[in-house]
C-alpha positions, 0 to 999 in steps of 0.5 A, a space after each residue: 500500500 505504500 509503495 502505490 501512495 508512494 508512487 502516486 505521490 512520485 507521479 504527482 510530483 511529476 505532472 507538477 514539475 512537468 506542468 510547471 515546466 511546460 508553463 516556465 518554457 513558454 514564458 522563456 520562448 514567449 520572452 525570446 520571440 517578443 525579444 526577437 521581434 522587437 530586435 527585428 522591427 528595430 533593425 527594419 526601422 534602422 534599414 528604412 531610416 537609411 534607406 530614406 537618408 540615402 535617397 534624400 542624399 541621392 536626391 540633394 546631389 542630384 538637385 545640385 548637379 555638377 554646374 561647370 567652372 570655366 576659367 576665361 582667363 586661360 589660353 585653353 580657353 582663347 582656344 576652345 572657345 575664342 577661337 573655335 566655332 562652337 556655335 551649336 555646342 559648348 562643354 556637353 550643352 547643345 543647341 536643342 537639348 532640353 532643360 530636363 537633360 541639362 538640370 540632371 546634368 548640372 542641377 537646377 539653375 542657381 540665377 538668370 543672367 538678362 542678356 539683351 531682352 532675355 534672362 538666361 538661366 545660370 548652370 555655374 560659369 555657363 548660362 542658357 536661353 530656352 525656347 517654348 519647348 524648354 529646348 536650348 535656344 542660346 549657350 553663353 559664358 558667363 563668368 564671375 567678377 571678371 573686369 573688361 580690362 583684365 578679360 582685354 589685357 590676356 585676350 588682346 584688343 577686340 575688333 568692336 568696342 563700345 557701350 552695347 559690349 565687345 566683339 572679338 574677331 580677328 579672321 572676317 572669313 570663318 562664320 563666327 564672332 564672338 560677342 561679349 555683353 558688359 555691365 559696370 566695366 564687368 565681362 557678363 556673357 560671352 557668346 559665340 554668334 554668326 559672324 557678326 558684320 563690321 560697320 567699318 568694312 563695307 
């Protein structure tokens, strides 16, 4: 008789340990899912905080762009520019590109620059008329804090000088001038044009 006491005593000590058990292991798994939980929804807000800073980074520098600095100032550019016929394309812009083509290219434009009855649309040194279309009607230079005098004193003297600006051009047969606009004794566009014809020279 006190074997089976003893032995329904051992098997309710057991189911006892055993529910206990049972109950103690779910709390621990419970308190591990929930800690699991919580470390993943915390390494997906990080993932998604990153993504978001990425792409406003990406955004700001595509926002910006990389708008061109010419230095006028250099032999390269009497080369290049001065005395070369660029009319229809200087340094990546084209006549009839877009502004959708050249602001992912440069950035939004940081100023307008009024050339003659137009404002042109500063990218850095370089400025742009556009049509109704939005395509590039006009390409110019334009740099900053340049003087007439100091722009004169590297690129020589200019073919025409007076009030309305500058005009270089030393050959009167290869299609092309280069006009210059100034304001307050300051270089503010420069432009490569149909040859311009010479009031003196008839």
């Amino acid at each position: 008789m006190k074997k089976i006491i003893l032995g329904m005593v051992l098997v309710a000590l057991l189911m006892t340990v055993g529910v206990f058990g049972f109950i103690a292991y779910n709390v621990i798994s419970g308190d591990n899912r929930i800690e699991f939980s919580s470390s993943q929804n915390a390494s997906q807000e990080k993932s998604h905080k990153d993504s978001n800073r990425s792409t406003q980074t990406s955004e700001s520098n595509h926002s910006k762009g990389n708008p061109p600095k010419i230095d006028v100032q250099t032999t390269q550019f009497s080369l290049d520019f001065m005395n070369s016929d660029v009319r229809n394309e200087f340094n990546g812009v084209a006549l009839g590109m877009s502004r959708e083509s050249i602001e992912s290219e440069f950035g939004k434009s940081d100023s307008d620059v009024a050339v003659g009855q137009s404002n042109a649309k500063r990218y850095g040194d370089l400025a742009v008329t556009y049509d109704s279309d939005d395509k590039v009607k006009n390409i110019y230079v334009a740099p900053s804090n340049i003087s007439v005098e100091e722009f004169k004193s590297l690129h020589g003297t200019p073919t025409i000088d007076d009030n309305d600006g500058l005009v270089y051009d030393d050959n009167p047969n290869n299609d092309f001038s280069i006009l210059i606009t100034t304001e307050n004794g300051e270089i503010k566009t420069i432009e490569n044009v149909d040859q311009i014809p010479r009031g003196s020279e008839n």
